[in-house]
C-alpha positions in Angstrom: -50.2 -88.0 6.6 -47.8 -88.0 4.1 -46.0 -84.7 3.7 -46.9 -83.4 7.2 -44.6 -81.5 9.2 -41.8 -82.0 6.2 -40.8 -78.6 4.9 -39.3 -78.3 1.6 -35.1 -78.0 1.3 -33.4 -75.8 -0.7 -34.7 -76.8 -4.4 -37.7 -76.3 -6.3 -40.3 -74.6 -4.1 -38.1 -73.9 -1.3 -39.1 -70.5 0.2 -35.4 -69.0 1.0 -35.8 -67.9 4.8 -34.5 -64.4 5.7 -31.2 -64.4 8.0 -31.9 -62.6 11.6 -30.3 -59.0 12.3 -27.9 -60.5 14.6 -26.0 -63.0 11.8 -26.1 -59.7 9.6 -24.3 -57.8 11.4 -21.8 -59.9 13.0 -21.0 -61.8 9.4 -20.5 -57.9 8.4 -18.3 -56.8 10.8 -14.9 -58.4 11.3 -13.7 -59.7 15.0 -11.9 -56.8 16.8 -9.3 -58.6 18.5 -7.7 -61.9 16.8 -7.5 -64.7 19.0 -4.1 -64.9 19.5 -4.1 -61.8 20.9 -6.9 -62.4 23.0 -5.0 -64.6 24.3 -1.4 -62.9 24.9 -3.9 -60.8 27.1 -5.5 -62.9 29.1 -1.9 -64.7 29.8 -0.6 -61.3 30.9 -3.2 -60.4 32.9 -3.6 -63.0 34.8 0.4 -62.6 35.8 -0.1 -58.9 36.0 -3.6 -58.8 38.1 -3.0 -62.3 40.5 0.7 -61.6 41.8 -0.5 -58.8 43.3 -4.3 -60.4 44.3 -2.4 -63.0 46.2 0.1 -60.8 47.8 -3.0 -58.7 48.8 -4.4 -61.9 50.6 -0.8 -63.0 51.6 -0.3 -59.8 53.6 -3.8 -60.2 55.7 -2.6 -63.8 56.6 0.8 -62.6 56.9 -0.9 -60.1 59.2 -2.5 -62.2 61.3 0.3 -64.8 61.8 1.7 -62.3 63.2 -0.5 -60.3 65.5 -1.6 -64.1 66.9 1.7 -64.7 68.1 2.8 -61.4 69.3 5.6 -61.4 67.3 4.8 -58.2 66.0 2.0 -55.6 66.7 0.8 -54.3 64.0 -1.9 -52.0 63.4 -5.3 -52.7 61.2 -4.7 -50.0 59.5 -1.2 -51.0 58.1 -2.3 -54.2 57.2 -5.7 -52.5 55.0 -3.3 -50.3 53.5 -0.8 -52.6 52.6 -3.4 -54.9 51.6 -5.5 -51.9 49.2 -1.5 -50.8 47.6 -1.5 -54.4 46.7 -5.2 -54.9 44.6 -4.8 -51.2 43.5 -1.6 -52.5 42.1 -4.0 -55.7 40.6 -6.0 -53.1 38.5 -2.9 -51.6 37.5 -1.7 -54.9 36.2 -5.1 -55.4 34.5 -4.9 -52.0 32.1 -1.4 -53.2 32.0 -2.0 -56.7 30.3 -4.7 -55.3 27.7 -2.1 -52.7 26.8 1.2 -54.4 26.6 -0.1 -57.5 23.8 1.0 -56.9 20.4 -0.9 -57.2 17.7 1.5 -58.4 14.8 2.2 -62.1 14.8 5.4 -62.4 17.4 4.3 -61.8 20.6 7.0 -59.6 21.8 9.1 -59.1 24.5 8.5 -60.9 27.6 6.8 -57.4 29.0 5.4 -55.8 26.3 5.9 -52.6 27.3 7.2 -51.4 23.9 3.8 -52.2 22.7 2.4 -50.0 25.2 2.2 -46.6 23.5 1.3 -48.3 20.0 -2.0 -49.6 21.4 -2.8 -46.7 23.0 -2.7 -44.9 19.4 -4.8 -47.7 18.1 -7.6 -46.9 20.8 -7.4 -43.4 20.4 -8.0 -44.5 16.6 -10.7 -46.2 17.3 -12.8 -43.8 19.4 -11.7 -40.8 16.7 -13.5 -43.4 14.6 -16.6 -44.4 16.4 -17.4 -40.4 16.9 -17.2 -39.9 13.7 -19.7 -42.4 12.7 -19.7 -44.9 9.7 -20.1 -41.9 7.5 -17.6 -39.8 8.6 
């Protein structure tokens, strides 16, 4: 029974065990986006993206309130089309909040938008590269 089931540790006789594909290439490659940018994003686009979710909502509640108590009449169509302007404007603000984060180590202004044109040169960039290929 001794030595069952124990296999040896790095040492004399150890058998070195090959890494799997996926630690090679992820130890390779360097993370794309650092994570305080990751997270300048994510701050932004949750401003930039809910405002306008909840106005969205806000307007078919606003909508209601209002049809249920005859203040006002107003037509379903108004209050889809108000309602789509207002998550249309969410995806907007979603583009928006990837685009507007700076890279460098301040975060910028409070909007971002002179970052805006920089990052859109680093993604063209970065498809001119990926077409190219890692030989090119």
């Amino acid at each position: 029974m001794a030595g069952k089931g124990i296999k040896p540790t790095a040492g004399k006789g150890a058998v070195p065990q090959p890494r799997p594909r996926a630690e090679k290439r992820s130890s390779a490659r360097q993370q794309v986006i650092p994570d305080a940018v990751a997270n300048r994003m994510a701050r932004r686009i949750a401003i930039a993206t809910g405002i306008p979710t909840v106005l969205g909502m806000g307007v078919f509640i606003a909508s209601y309130l209002l049809v249920s108590r005859q203040i006002l009449d107003i037509p379903p169509s108004t209050t889809l089309a108000a309602s789509g302007a207002c998550f249309v404007l969410g995806l907007v603000g979603l583009s928006y909040g990837v685009l507007s984060a700076s890279w460098e180590s301040q975060p910028g202004s409070l909007l971002g938008s002179e970052q805006i044109g920089l990052n859109i040169g680093r993604i063209r960039e970065s498809l001119r590269a990926m077409r190219q290929g890692p030989n090119g």
